[in-house]
C-alpha positions as a printed Julia matrix, in Angstrom:
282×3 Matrix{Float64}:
 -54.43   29.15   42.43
 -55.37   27.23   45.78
 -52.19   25.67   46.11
 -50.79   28.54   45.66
 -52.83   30.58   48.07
 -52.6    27.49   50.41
 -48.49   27.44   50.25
 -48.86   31.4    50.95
 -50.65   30.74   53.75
 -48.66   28.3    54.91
 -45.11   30.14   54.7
 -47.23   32.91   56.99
 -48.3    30.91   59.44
 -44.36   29.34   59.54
 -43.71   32.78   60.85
 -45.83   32.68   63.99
 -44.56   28.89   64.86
 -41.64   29.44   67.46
 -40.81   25.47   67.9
 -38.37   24.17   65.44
 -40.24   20.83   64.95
 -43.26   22.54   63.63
 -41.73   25.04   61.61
 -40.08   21.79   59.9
 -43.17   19.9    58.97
 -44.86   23.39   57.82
 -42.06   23.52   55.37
 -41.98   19.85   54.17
 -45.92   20.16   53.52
 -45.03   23.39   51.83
 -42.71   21.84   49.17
 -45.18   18.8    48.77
 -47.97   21.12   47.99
 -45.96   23.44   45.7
 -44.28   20.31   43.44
 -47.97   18.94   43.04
 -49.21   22.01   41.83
 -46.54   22.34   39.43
 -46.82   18.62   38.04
 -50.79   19.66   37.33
 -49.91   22.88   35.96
 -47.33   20.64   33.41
 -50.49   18.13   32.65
 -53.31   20.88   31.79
 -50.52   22.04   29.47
 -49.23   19.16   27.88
 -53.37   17.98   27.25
 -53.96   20.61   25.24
 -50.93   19.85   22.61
 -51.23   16.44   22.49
 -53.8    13.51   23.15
 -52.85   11.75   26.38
 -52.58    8.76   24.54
 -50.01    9.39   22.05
 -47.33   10.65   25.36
 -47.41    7.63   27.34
 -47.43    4.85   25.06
 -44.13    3.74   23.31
 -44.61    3.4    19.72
 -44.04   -0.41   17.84
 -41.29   -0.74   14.87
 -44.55   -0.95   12.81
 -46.42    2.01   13.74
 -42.81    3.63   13.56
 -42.62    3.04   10.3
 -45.46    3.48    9.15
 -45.89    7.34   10.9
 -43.7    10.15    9.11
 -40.92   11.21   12.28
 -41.65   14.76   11.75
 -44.71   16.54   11.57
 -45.97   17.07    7.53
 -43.89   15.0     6.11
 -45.09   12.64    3.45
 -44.42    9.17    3.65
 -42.73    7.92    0.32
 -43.72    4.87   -0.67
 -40.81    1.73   -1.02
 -41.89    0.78   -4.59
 -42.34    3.14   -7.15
 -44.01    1.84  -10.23
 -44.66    3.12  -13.64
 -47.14    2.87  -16.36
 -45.76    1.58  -19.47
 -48.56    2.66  -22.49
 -49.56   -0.2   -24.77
 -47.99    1.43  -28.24
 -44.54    1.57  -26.9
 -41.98    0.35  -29.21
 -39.89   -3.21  -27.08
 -36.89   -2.39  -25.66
 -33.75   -3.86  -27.2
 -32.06   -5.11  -24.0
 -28.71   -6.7   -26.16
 -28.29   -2.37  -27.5
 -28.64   -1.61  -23.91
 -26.14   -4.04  -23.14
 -23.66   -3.14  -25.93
 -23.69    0.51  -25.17
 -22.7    -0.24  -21.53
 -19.88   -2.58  -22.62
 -18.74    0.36  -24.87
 -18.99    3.08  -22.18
 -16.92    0.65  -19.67
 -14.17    0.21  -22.72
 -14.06    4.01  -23.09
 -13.57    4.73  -19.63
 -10.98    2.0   -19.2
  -9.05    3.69  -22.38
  -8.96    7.26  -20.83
  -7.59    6.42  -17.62
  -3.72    7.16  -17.88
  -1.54    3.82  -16.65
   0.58    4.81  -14.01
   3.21    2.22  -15.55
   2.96    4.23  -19.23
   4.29    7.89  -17.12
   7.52    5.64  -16.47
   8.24    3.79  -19.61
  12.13    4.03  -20.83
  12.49    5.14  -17.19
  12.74    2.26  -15.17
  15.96    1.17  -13.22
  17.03   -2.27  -15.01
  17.8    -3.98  -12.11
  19.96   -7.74  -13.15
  18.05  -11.01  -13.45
  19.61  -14.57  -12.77
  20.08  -14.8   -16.07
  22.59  -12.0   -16.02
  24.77  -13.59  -13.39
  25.54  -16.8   -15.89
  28.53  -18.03  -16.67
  27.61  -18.32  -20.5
  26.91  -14.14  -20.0
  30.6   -13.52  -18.72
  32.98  -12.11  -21.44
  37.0   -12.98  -20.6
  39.33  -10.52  -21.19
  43.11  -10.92  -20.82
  46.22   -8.59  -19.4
  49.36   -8.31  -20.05
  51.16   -6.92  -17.02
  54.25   -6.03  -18.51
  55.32   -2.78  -17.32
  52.03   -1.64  -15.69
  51.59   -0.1   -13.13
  50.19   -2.26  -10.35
  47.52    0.3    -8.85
  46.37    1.45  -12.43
  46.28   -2.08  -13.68
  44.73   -3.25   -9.97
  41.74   -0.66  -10.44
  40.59   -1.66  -14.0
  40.66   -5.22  -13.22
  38.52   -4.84  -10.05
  36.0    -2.48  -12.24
  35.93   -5.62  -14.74
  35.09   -8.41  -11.65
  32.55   -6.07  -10.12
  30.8    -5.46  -13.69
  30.98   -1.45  -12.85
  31.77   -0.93  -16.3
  28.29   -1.86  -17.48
  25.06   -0.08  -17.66
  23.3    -2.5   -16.01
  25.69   -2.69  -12.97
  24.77   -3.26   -9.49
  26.47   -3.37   -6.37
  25.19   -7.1    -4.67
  24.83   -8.81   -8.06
  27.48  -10.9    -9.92
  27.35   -9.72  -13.39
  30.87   -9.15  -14.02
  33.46  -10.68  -16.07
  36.62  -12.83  -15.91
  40.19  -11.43  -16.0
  43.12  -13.53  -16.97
  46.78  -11.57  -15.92
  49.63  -13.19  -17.17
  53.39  -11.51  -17.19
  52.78  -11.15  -13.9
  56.41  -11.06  -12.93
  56.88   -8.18  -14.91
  54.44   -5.46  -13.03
  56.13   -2.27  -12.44
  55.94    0.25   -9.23
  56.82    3.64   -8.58
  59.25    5.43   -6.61
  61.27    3.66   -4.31
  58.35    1.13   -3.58
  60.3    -2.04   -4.29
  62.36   -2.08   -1.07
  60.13    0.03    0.9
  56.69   -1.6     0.01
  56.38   -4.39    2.13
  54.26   -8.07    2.27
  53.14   -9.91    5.92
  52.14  -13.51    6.21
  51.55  -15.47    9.27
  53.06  -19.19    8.84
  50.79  -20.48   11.12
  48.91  -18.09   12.28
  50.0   -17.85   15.63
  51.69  -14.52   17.26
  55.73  -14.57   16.49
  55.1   -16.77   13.4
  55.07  -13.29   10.74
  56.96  -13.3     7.79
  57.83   -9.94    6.01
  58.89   -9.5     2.5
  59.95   -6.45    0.26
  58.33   -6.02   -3.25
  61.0    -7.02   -5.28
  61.74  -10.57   -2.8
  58.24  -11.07   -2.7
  58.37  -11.01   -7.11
  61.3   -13.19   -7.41
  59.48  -15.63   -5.03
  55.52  -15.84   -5.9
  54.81  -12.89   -8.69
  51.29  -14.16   -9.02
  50.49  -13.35   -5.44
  51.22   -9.41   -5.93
  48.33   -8.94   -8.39
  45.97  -11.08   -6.27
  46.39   -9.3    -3.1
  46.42   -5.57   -5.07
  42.82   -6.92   -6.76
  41.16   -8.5    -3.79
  41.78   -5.45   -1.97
  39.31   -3.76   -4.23
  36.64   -6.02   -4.24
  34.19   -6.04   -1.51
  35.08   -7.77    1.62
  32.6   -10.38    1.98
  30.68  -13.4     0.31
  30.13  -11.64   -2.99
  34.11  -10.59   -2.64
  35.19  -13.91   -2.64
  32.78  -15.05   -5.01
  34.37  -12.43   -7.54
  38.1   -12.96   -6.6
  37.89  -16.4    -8.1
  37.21  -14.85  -11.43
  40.88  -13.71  -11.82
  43.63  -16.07  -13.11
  47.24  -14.85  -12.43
  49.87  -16.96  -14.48
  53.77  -16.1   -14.31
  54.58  -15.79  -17.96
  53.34  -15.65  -21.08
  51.11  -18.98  -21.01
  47.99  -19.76  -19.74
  45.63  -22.5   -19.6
  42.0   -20.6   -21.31
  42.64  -20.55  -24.64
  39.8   -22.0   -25.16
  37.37  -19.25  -23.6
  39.02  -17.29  -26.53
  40.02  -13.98  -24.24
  39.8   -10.72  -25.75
  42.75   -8.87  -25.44
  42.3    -5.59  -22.84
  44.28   -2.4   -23.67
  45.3     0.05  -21.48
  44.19    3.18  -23.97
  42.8     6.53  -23.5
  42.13    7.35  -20.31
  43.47    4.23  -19.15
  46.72    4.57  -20.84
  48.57    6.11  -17.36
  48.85    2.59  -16.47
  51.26    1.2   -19.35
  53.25    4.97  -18.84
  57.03    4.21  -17.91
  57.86    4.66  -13.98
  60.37    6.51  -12.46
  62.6     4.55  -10.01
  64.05    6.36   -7.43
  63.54    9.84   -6.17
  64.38   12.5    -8.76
């Protein structure tokens, strides 16, 4: 309470001081006086929680382990051992081990296999294997009186392998096609003279040679199917890959006898393609 009494009598005396100067250093002693009563006031208190001792000093990792961090708690200790009494019957560690095993095989049994929820389900997507030549059936056409778009469709269905279940668009698992008769392919309408054929010579501008239908079937028959088929195929690597899988003969004779061709009718839904054509406008 002196320091307090002295700061009081101070801050009256700062009153009656008229020069600046002093009433500056009356205040600075002021504050000095006032924070070192406070830091004694925070010491008297502090002593009587805690021993000096134990505020200043920074504790070591051992004393910090050995001293619980908060106050009444019981330090457990690391090892915790047991009394085993002398008329206990051994302990058959290979059991022990058995019954683990066991409980690890049961466990492993209940879990479900994600691959089980999908079985039968699974997308068959082609191997290599597939894509064989030995795997490739051959199937042969007659294209008398077909009609070229019908017959054109089917056989580009047979190259691509679309007509399988296991079918799939960038693999080769299709068949071969052998067309022979080609000569004798029929068109609708008035598509003979009007349907018409480019080719480029040389393949420079002004070098373009057109045909009709029927000049272009009098001149290379075989060439008619081809370009009707390889329209329908994809354009690309695999396109040309499948194109050579078609044989177009003129006539009646061809050269794969021994592949032993099965013979492909146009039947049931596929039977528009042998129906007769009109010619001409009705």
């Amino acid at each position: 309470f002196f320091s307090v009494y002295l700061l009081f009598a101070m801050a009256t005396a700062q009153l009656y001081v008229e020069a600046p100067a002093k009433r500056m250093s009356l205040a600075c002693v002021a504050s000095g006086v006032l924070a070192g009563a406070a830091v004694v006031m925070v010491g008297l208190f502090i002593k009587d929680a805690a021993p000096a001792a134990q505020l200043f000093t920074v504790p070591t990792t051992a004393a910090m382990t050995r001293t619980p961090m908060t106050t009444g708690m019981q330090q457990r200790p690391s090892v915790v051992t047991y009394a085993i009494p002398d008329d206990a019957p051994p302990v058959d560690e290979a059991a022990i081990a058995e019954e683990a095993a066991e409980a690890v095989i049961e466990e492993e049994e209940e879990q479900v296999n994600p691959k089980d929820l999908f079985d039968g389900q699974k997308t068959y997507y082609p191997k290599l294997a597939d894509t064989q030549a030995d795997k490739k059936l051959w199937y042969a056409i007659d294209a008398t009186d077909l009609r070229l778009g019908r017959m054109a469709t089917e056989i580009a269905r047979i190259l691509r392998g679309s007509n399988k279940p296991m079918y799939h668009p960038a693999m080769d698992i299709g068949d071969y096609v052998i067309v022979y008769n080609a000569e004798k392919v029929a068109v609708s309408g008035n598509k003979r003279t009007q349907k018409l054929y480019r080719r480029h010579t040389t393949g420079r501008p002004g070098s373009m040679k057109v045909e009709t239908f029927d000049q272009l079937q009098a001149r290379v028959p075989e060439r008619i199917v081809e370009q009707a088929v390889k329209g329908m195929l994809p354009k690309g690597i695999l396109g040309r890959q499948l194109f050579r899988h078609l044989k177009v003969y003129k006539g009646p004779e061809h050269p794969h006898a021994a592949q032993n061709p099965i013979e492909f009718k146009f039947e049931g839904k596929l039977a528009k393609a042998a129906e007769p054509v009109t010619r001409g406008r009705p």
